[in-house]
C-alpha positions as CSV (number, residue, x, y, z in Angstrom):
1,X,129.7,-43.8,-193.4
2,X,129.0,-41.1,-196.1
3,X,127.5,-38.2,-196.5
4,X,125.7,-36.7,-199.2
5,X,127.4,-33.6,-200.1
6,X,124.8,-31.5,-202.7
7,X,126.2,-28.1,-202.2
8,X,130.1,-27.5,-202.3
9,X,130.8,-23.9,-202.9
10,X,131.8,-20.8,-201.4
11,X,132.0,-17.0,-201.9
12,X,135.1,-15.3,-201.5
13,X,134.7,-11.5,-199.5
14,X,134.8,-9.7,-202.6
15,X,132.1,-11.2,-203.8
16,X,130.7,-10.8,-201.0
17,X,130.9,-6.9,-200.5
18,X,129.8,-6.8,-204.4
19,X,126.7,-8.2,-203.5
20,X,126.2,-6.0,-200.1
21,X,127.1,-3.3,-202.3
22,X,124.7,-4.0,-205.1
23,X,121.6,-4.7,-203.1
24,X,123.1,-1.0,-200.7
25,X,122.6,0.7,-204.9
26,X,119.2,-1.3,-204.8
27,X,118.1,0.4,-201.8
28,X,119.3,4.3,-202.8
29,X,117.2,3.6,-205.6
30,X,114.2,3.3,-203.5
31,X,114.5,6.2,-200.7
32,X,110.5,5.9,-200.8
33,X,110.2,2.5,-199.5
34,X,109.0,2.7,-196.1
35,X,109.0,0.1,-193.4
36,X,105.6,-1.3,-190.9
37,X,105.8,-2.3,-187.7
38,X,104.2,-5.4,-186.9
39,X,100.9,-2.9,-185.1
40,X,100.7,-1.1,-188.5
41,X,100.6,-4.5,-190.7
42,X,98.1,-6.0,-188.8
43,X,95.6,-3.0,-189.0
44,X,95.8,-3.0,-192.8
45,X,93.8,-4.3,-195.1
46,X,95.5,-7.4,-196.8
47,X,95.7,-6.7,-200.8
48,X,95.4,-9.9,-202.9
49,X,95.6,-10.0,-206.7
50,X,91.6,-10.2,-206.9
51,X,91.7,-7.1,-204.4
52,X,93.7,-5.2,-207.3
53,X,91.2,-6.6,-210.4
54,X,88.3,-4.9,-207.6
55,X,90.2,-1.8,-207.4
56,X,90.9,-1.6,-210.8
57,X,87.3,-2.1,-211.2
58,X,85.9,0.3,-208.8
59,X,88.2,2.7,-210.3
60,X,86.6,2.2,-214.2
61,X,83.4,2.7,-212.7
62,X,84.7,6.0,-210.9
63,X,85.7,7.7,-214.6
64,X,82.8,6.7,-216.0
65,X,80.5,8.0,-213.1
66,X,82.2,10.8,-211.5
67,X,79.9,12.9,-209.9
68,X,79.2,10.1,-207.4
69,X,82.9,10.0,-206.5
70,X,83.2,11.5,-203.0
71,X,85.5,14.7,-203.5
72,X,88.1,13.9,-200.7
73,X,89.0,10.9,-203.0
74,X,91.8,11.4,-205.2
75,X,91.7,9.0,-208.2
76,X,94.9,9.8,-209.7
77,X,96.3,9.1,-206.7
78,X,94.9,5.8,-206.7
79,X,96.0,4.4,-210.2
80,X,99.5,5.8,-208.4
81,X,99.3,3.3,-205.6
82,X,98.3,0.6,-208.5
83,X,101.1,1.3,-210.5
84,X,103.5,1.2,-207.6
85,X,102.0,-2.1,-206.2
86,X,102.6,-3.8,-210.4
87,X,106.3,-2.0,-210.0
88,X,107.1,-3.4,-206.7
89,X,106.0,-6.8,-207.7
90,X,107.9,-7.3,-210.8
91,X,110.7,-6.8,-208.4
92,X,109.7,-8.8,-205.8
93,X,109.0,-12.1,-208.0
94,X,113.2,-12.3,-208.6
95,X,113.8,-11.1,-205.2
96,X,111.9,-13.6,-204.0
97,X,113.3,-16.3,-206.1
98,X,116.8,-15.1,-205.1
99,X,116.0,-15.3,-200.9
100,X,114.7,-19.0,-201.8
101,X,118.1,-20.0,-203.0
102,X,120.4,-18.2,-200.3
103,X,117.8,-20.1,-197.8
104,X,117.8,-23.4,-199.1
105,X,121.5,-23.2,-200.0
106,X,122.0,-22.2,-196.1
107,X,119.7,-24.5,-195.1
108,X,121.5,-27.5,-197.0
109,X,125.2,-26.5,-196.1
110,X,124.0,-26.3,-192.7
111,X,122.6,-29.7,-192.6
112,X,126.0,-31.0,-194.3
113,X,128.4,-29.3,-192.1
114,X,126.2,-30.7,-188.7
115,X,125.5,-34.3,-189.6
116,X,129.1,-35.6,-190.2
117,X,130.1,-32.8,-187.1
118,X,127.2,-34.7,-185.5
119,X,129.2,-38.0,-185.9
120,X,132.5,-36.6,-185.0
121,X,131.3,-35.7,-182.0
122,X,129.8,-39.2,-181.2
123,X,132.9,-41.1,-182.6
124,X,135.3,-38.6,-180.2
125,X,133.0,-38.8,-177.2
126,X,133.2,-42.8,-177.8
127,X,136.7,-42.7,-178.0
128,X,137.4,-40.7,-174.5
129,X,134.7,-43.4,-173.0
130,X,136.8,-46.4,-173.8
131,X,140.1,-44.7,-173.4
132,X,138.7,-44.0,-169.9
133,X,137.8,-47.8,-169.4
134,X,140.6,-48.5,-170.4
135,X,142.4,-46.5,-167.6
136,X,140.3,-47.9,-165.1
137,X,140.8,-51.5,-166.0
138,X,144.4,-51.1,-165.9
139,X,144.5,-48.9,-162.8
């Protein structure tokens, strides 16, 4: 029987430890990134796209009416969290595109290493069966 074999590459440890290394600079250039536990996530409000235009909205209004602006609300600060959000996601989008490939690549050599391992396996396991048959037939 054959079997399909779509990925057939490998990485050697240097390129390896490049990579490490890279995404190691990738995260000293972020010290401010900070990390949720699953409690905090779940208490947040979820930000969508249309959340931002709404933000972004509500914070046009705030400019042009500022004296209705509650004082313990810091507008710049805002516009900060905005900005951040765009930066991070024009990050994310490659990132993202990048942990789609290392899956699927994983995924796929994984599925090509156990099928024909699968059949080994069987084929082997046959084998020893007759050969054992065999034993007692003769015995």
């Amino acid at each position: 029987m054959h079997y399909s074999n779509l990925i057939s590459t490998s990485m050697s440890q240097k390129e390896i430890d490049e990579i490490l290394a890279a995404i190691e600079r990738i995260n000293k250039l972020l010290p401010h990134l900070i990390t949720l536990s699953n409690e905090e996530k779940a208490s947040l409000p979820k930000v969508s796209f249309s959340n931002i235009d709404f933000v972004n909205e509500v914070l046009d209004m705030a400019e042009d009416n500022p004296e209705q602006v509650p004082e313990s609300i810091n507008i710049p600060e805002i516009r900060k969290d905005i900005e951040l959000i765009e930066s991070i996601t024009k990050i994310l989008r490659p990132l993202k595109q990048l942990e789609k490939k290392l899956e699927d690549s994983a995924l796929l050599a994984g599925s090509e290493a156990y099928i024909p391992s699968l059949a080994i396996f069987n084929s082997v396991r046959m084998r020893n069966r007759e050969y054992k048959r065999q034993r007692i037939t003769v015995s």
